[in-house]
C-alpha positions in Angstrom: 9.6 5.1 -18.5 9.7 7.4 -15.6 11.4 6.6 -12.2 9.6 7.6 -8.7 11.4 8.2 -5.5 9.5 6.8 -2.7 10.6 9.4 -0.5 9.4 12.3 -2.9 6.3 10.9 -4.0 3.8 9.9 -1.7 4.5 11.1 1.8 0.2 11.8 2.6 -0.2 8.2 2.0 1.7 6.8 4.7 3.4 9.1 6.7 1.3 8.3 10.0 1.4 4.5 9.7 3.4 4.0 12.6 1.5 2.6 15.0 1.4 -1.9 14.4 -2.8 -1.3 14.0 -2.6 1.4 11.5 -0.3 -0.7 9.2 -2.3 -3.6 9.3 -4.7 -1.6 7.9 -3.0 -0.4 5.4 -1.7 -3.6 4.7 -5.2 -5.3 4.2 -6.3 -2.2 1.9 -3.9 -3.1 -0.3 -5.4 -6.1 -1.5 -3.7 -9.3 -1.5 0.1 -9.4 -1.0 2.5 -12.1 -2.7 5.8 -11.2 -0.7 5.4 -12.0 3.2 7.6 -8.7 4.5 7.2 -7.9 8.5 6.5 -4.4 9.0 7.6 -3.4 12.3 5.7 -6.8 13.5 2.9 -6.5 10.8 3.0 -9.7 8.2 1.9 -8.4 4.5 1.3 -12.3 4.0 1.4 -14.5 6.8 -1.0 -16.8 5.4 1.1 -17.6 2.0 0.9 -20.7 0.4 4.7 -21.3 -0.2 5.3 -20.0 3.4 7.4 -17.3 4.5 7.8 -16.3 1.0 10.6 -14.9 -0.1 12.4 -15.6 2.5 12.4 -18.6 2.1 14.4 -18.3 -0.8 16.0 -15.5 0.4 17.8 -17.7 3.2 19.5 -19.7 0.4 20.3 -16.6 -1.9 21.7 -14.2 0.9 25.2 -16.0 1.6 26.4 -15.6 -1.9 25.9 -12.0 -2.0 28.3 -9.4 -0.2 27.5 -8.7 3.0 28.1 -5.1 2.5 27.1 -3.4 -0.7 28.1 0.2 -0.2 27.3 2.1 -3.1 26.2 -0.7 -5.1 23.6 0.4 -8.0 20.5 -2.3 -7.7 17.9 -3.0 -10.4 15.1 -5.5 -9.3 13.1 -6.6 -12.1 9.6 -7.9 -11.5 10.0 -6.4 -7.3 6.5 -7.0 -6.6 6.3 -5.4 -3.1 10.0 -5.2 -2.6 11.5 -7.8 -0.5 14.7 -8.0 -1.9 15.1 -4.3 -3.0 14.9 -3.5 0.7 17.0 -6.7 1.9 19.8 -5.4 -0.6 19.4 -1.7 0.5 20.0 -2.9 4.2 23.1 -4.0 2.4 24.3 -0.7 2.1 23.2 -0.6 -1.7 23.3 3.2 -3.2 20.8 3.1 -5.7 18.1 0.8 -5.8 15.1 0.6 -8.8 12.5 -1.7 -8.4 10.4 -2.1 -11.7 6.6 -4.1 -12.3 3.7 -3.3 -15.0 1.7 -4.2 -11.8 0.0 -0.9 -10.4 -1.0 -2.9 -6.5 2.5 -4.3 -6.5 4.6 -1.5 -7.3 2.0 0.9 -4.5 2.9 -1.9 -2.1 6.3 -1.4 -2.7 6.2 2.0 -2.4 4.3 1.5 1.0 7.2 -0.8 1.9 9.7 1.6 1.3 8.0 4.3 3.5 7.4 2.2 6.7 10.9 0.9 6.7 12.5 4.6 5.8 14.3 3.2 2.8 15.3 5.4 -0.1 14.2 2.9 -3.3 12.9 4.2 -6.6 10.0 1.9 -7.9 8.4 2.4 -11.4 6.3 0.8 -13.6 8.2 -1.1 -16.5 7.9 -4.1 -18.8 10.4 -6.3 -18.7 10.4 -6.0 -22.4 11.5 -2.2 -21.8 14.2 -2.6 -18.8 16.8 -1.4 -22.2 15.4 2.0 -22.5 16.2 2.8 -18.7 19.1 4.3 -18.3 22.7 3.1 -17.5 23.6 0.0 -16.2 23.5 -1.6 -12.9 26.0 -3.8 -10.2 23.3 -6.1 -9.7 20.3 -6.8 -11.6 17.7 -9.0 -10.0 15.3 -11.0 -12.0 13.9 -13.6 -10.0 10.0 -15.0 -10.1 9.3 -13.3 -13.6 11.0 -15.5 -16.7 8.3 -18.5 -16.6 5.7 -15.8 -16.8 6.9 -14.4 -20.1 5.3 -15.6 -23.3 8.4 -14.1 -25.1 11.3 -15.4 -22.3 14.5 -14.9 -24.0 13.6 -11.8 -25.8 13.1 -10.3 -22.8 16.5 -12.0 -21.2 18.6 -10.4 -24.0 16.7 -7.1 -23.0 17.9 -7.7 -19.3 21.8 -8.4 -19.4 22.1 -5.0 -21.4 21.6 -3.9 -17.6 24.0 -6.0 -16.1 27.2 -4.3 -15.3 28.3 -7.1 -12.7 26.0 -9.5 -11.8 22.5 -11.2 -12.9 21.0 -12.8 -9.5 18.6 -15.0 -11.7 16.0 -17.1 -10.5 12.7 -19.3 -11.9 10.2 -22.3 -11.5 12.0 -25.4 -12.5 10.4 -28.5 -13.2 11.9 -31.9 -14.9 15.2 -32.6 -14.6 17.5 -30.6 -12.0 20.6 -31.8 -13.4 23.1 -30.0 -15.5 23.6 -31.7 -18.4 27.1 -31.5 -20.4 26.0 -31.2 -23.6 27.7 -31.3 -27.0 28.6 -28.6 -29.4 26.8 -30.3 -32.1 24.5 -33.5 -32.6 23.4 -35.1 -35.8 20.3 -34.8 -37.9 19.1 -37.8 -37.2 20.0 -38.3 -33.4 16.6 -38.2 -32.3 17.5 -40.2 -29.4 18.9 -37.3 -27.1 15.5 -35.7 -26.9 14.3 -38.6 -25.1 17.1 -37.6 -22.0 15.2 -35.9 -19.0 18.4 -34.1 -18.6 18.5 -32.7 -22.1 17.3 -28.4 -22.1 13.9 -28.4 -22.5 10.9 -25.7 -22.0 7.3 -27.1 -21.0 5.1 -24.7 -22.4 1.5 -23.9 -20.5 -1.5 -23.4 -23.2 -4.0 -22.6 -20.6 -2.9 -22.9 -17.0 -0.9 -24.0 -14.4 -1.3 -23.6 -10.5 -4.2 -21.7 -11.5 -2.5 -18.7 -13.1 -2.8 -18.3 -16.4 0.7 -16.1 -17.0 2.9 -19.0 -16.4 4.1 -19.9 -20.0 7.0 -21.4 -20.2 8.7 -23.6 -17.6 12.5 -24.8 -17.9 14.3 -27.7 -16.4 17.8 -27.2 -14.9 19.3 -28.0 -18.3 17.6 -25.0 -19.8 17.5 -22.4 -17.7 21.8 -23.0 -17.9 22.0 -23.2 -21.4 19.9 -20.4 -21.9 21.9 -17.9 -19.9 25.1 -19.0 -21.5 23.5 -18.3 -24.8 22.7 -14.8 -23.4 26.8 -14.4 -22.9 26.6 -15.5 -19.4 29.0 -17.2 -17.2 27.2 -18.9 -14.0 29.1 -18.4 -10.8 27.1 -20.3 -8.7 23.4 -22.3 -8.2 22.6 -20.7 -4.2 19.3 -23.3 -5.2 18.1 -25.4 -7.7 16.1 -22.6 -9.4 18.4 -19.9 -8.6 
């Protein structure tokens, strides 16, 4: 797994995209974008379906964190074009690794990077791999990716072996949005508790849902707890129902 530094790496590419028209070109060449960042006036997805996406969710997230992050290490799992890598670096965050497997993402990111003269490293990675990079990190991001894995907590226990501070953790909910207190134990033949909306549960997607294929496995609030407290976590706070 090797790291790129966006201000080493592809300076031909975007160098002269300073004037509004030129990125909007850029931007549409790209294909289509699934984070809505403004660069210098220029929306990468204006028209997105969940809105102003992610900032949306960013709005909710942001108070939690420090205001000033100076010298934080950053490690955004799944960045997809790099909102919150680049909201986190305006923090004041020293280092700051974005990782995708997606090839358009990760270029969008790096394109990101470049028009707002932010110095972010963005490389390709599975989530499955995030162990094998190096050190660990203050913050480790990992938001919009766990209800696309077929093989969630494997790749969770893979994650916190990053996390040196603090797991920002987000993902799509659906069920119950309570937080069940649960039991250390039930019996064999108390059947009855799995019939509880609030119980942990995981609705698993054979074919599709929201027409993408990749989301697998969806949590209700009762999950999603229980299964970072079986990772070794201790949750701090819910900024948001999925978050």
């Amino acid at each position: 797994m090797a790291t790129i530094q966006t201000n080493v790496a592809q300076s031909d590419l975007v160098e002269d995209a300073v004037e509004p028209s030129e990125i909007a070109r850029r931007v549409s060449e790209m294909g289509e974008w699934f984070h809505n960042i403004d660069l210098k006036g220029v929306p990468t997805a204006p028209d997105h379906f969940l809105g102003d996406f992610p900032r949306v969710k960013w709005k909710s997230i942001a108070p939690v964190l420090p205001a000033d992050l100076q010298g934080a290490s950053v490690l955004d799992i799944g960045c997809n074009a790099g909102f919150y890598s680049v909201e986190l670096k305006r923090r004041g965050a020293g280092r700051v690794l974005g990782v995708d497997v997606d090839d358009r993402y990760l270029a969008q990111a790096r394109f990101v990077s470049k028009v707002l003269n932010l110095d972010i490293e963005f490389a390709k990675c599975s989530v499955y791999d995030v162990d094998q990079i190096p050190g660990e990190f203050d913050y480790v991001l990992f938001m919009g990716v766990f209800y696309h894995l077929r093989y969630p907590l494997f790749a969770l226990d893979k994650v916190i072996k990053k996390v040196q501070g603090h797991l920002i953790f987000q993902t799509m909910i659906r069920g119950s949005v309570e937080s069940p207190k649960l039991k250390e134990d039930y019996h064999f033949w108390n059947k009855e508790i799995f019939d509880d909306p609030d119980f942990p549960r995981m609705y698993f997607i054979e074919k599709s849902y929201a027409g993408d294929p990749t989301n697998w496995w969806i949590p209700n609030h009762g999950a999603m707890e229980a299964m970072l407290r079986s990772s070794g976590l201790a949750i701090e706070s819910h900024p948001e129902v999925e978050t």
